[in-house]
N, C-alpha and C positions, 0 to 999 in steps of 0.2 A: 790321096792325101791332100791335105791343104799347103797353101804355098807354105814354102821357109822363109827364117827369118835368120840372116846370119848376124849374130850378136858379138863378131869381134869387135867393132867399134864401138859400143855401146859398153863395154866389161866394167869399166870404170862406175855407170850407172849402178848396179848389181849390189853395190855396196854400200852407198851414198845417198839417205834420204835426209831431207832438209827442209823447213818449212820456206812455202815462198812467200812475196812479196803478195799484196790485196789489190787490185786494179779494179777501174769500180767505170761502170759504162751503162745510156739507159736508152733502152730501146721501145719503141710506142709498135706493139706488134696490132694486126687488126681482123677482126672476124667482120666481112661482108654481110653474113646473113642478120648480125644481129645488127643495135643500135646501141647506144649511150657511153659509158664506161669511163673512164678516164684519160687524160694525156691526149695530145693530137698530135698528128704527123703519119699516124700508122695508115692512113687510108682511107677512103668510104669506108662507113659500117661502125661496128662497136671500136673504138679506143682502149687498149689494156696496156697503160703504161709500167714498163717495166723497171725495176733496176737491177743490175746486174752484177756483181761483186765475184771475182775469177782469180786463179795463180797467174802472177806476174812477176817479171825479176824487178822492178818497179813500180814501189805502190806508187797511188794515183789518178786521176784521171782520164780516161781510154789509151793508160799504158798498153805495151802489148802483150798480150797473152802467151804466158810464156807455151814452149816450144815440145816439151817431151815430157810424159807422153802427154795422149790428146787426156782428156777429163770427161769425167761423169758430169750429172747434174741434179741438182736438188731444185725444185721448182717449190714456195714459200708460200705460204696464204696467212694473212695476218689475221689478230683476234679484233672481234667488235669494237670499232670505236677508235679502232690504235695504228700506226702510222706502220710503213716498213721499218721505220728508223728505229722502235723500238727493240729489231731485233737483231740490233749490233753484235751482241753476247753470240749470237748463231753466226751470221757470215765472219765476225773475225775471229771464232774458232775452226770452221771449216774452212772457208776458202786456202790458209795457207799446210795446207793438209793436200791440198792438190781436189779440191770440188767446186764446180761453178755452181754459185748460188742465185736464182732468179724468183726474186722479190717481186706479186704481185702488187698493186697498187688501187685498182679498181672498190669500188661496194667499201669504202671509208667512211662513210658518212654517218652521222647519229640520224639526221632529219633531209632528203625523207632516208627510211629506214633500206638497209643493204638489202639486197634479193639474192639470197644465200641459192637459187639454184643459177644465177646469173654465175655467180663468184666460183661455183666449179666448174660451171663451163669454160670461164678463163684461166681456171687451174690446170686443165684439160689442155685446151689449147696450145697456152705460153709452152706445157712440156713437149707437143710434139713442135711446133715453133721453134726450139731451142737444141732439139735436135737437128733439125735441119737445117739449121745456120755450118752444122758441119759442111754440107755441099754447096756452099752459097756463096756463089764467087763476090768478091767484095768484102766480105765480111770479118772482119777479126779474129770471129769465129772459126772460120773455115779451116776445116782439118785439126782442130783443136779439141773436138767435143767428140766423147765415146758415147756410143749409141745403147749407152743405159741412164734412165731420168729416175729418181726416186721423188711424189710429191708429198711434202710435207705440210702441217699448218698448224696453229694453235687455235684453241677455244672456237672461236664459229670458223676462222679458218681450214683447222682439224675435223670440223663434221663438214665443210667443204671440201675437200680431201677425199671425204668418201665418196660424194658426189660425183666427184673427177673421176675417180678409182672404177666405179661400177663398170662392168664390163672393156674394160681397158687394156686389152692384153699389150698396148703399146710398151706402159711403165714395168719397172723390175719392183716397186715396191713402194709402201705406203710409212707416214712415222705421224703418227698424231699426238699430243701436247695439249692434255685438258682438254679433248675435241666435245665441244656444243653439240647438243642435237639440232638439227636445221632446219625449216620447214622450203621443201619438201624435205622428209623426213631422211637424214642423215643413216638414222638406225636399222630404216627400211631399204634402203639398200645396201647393207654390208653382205648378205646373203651373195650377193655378186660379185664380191672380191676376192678372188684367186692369190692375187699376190701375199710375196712375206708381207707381214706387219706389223710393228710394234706401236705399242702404246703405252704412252706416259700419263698417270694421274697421280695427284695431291692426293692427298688422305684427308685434307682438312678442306679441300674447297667447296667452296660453298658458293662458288657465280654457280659454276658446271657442276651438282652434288655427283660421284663417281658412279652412284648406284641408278641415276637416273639416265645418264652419259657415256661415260667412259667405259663403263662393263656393259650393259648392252651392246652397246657397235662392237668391240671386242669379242663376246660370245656369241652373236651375229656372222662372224666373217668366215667364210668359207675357205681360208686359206688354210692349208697343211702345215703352214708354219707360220703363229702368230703369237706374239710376247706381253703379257700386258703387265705393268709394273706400275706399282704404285709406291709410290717417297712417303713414308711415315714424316708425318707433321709437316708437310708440303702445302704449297697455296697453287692458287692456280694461274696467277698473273707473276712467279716467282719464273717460268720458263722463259719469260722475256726480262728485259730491263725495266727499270722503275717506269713508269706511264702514269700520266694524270688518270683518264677515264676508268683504265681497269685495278689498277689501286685503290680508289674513290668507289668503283663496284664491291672492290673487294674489301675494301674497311664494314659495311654493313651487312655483310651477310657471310663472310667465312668468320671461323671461332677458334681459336687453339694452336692455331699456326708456331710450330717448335723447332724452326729451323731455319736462315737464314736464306737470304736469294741468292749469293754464293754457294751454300752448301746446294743448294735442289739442282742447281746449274750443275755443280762437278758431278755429281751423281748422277744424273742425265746424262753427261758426256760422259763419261766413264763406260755407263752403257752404247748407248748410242754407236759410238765413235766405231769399235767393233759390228758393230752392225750392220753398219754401212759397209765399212769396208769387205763384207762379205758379200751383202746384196749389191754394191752398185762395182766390186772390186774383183767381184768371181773369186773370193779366198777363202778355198773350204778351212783352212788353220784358223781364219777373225772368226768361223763361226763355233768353234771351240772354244776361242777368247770370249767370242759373245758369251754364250754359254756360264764359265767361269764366272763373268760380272754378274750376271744373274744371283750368282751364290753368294760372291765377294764382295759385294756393294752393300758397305753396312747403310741401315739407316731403311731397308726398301721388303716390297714384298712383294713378289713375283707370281705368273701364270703361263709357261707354256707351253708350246706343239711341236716345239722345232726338233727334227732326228738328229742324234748327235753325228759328226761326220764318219763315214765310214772308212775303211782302208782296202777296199776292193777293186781301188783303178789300179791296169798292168802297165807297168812299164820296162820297154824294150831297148838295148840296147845292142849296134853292129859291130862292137870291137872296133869300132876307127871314129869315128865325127857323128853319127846319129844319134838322138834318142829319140823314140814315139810309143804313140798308146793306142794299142788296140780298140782302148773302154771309149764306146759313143759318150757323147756329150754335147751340149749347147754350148757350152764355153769351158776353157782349158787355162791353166795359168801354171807356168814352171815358175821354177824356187834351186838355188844353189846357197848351199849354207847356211839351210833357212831366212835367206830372205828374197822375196819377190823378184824375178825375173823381167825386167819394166819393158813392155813389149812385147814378150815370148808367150803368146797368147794363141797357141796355134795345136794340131796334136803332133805336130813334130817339131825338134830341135838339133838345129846343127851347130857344132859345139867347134871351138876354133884350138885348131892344133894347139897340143902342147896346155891345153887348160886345165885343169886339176879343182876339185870339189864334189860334195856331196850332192845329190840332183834329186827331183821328187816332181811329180805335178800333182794338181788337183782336176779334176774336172767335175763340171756340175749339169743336171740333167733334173729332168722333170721329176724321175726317183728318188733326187739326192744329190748327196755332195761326200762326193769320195776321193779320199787320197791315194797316192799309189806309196811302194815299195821305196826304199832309197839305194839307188845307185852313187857308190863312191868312184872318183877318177882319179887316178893318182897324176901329176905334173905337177901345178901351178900356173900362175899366169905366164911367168915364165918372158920378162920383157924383153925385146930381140934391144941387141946393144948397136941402135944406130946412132953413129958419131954427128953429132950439130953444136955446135954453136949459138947464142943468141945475145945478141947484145941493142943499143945498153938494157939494163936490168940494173934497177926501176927505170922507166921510160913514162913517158907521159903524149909523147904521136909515135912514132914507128918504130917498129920492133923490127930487127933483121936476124934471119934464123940463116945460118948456113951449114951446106953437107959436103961431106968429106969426097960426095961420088953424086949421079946423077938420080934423085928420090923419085918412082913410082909407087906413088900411093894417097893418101890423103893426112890432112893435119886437122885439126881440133882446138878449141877454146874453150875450157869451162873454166867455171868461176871456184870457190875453194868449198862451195857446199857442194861440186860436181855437176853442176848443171851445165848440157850445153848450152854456150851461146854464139859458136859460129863452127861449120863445119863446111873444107873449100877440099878439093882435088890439086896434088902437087906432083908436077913433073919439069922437075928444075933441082937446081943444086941449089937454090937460095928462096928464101923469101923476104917480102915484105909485109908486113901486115901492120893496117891500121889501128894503132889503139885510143885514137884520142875521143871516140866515142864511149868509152868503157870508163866505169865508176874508179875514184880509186880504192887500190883495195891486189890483194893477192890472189892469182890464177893460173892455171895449168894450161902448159902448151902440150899435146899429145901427137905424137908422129906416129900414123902407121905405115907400115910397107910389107905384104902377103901376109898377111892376119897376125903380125905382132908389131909390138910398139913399145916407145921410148916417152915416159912423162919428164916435164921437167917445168918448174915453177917460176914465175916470173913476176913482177910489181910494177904495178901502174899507178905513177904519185901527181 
């Protein structure tokens, strides 16, 4: 079996999702073998300046990346002619979702013209690049980043995309957005792509017409599970924010356009959002939701492959603290009370005295995506009644918490959307803890001592 993961101190998470803060940091990564690209600092060889956009308790500038859990990654390629910044509408809907988003920058230029096999080679790159800043002592990164990248792009970024995508078993998956065909030919390598992939097209664009673009690569891609949708009376520069270059394209040569750049945006996230969270989140349930939006998104028309989830993973339970699953799989993700187990990503769970809920996992494999059975446990969380004190409250520097006996165990800080932000070991009858680096605002102190614990709220003015 794979290791455990014991989730009493974490129970609080289980329940508590909250969008974070946007922390925005730019990295110039460097490929040796090649030349030119953009940005300096990365090294000898090509320059692929990056920018970074990530969950932070902190928006900002190289705030820190918040803390639990670690995060996926979307790696970005922009459309002809058009900057990253066009694609604000994307990072500040995902980032505070809990996804690091890494915005190429490279092959911007009108004159001379991009070298779209260039631009996926650094779409390639930055995603295993961005990976491995998980292991990479220094880095902000480090220990932060889950070792699944999804890359996405628009219009020649999107047929860049598949470039990158071509035999790539590194990525979990592809999302293209009016994707261009590219020379070398975009549409000639989708036959390569194994991964999930969705695809977004207009109905009315006329930069990328969908018949000459966006359904070839689609009907092209060797994946088993691939979605293509198209937005009735959609444009094709409607998937990013207003832009001089590709609005000025798309004034003379799309026609008909009946829908709004807000509306093509919610409709695309609508779908999307579930998408992701299936391919970069291991959640065979989003891929059910995916599924649904397919049907439920007025306004669109839809194509695809994907099996619906099945319900043939087993799950085992020992009458005391275990649960696990026979069913192989590549990746595993429990759920109590229908919602996501943040961390419990293992094929076993050990469950802390005295806890009570409805249990389930999913796991997903090469086959598919299968859910299991549900196990009910009767308790509760069931908080042990340890007697402390904390004063003052509201405070603005030091908090003093005292116990009635001498505490083994540890204490906790989260803020009131439940995020940790400090976790210390306590064996003392008292503490002191600094809060004069903490926002003001209302937060939870959490005691525990042998797998149960005592919250109690406090204010920092």
């Amino acid at each position: 079996m794979k290791s455990i993961f014991v989730i009493a101190a974490t129970l609080i998470q289980l329940y508590c999702f909250s969008q974070y803060q946007i922390g925005h940091s730019t990295i110039t990564f460097n490929d040796p073998s090649r030349s030119g690209g953009f940005g300096s600092g990365g090294g000898p060889g090509r320059q692929i300046q990056t920018e970074i956009y990530y969950p932070s308790y902190t928006s900002g500038e190289n705030t820190a990346v918040a803390t639990f859990p670690n995060f996926p990654v979307i790696v970005f390629g922009h459309g002809f002619a058009m900057g990253w910044d066009a694609y604000a509408n994307i990072w500040e809907h995902l980032a505070p979702q809990g996804y690091i988003l890494a915005f190429v920058r490279t092959e911007g230029s009108l004159i001379p013209a991009p070298s779209h096999g260039d631009f996926g080679a650094d779409l390639a790159l930055v995603a295993a690049k961005m990976l491995a800043l998980n292991g990479t002592a220094g880095s902000p990164f480090n220990g932060k980043v889950k070792q699944k990248v999804v890359i996405m792009g628009h219009s020649m970024g999107g047929g860049a995309t598949m470039l990158a995508a071509q035999n790539n078993a590194s990525i979990a998956g592809i999302v293209g957005l009016a994707p261009a065909e590219t020379n070398p030919s975009a549409v000639s390598v989708c036959g390569n792509i194994n991964v999930p992939a969705l695809i977004f097209s207009g109905s009315n664009d006329g930069v990328t017409p969908p018949i000459d673009n966006h359904l070839p690569m689609y009907q092209g891609l060797a994946s088993s599970c691939k979605s293509f949708v198209s937005i009735t009376g959609g444009a094709h520069c409607y998937f990013a924010n207003s832009n001089f270059n590709c609005d000025f394209g798309e004034s003379t040569s799309s026609q008909g356009i009946s829908i709004t750049r807000a509306q093509q945006q919610q409709k695309t996230f609508q779908i999307l959002d579930p998408w992701l969270n299936y391919v970069l989140n291991t959640d065979c349930y989003a891929l059910a939701d995916f599924q649904a939006s397919l049907t439920n998104t007025a306004g669109t028309v839809n194509q695809t492959t994907c099996a619906q989830p099945g319900i043939n993973a087993l799950i085992n339970f020992d009458n005391s603290q275990m649960m696990s699953t026979p069913t192989p799989g590549d990746y595993y993700q429990w759920y109590v009370n229908g919602q996501i187990m943040l961390g419990e990503t293992n094929d076993t769970l050990l469950i802390p005295m005295d806890f009570g809920g409805t249990f389930t996992v999913s796991v997903m494999s090469a086959n598919g995506c299968d859910t299991s059975n549900f196990i009910t446990l009767q308790g509760g969380v069931g908080e042990a009644q340890l007697n402390f004190n904390l004063y003052p409250n509201p405070t603005n520097a030091m908090l003093h918490v005292e116990f009635q006996k001498q505490l083994h165990g540890n204490y906790e800080i989260l803020d009131i959307s439940c995020r940790t932000l400090t976790k210390e070991a306590v064996n003392s009858n008292q503490l002191k803890i600094d809060c004069s680096n903490l926002s003001k605002g209302a937060y939870l102190l959490k005691i525990y001592e042998n797998g149960r614990y005592t919250t109690k709220k406090f204010s920092v003015n």
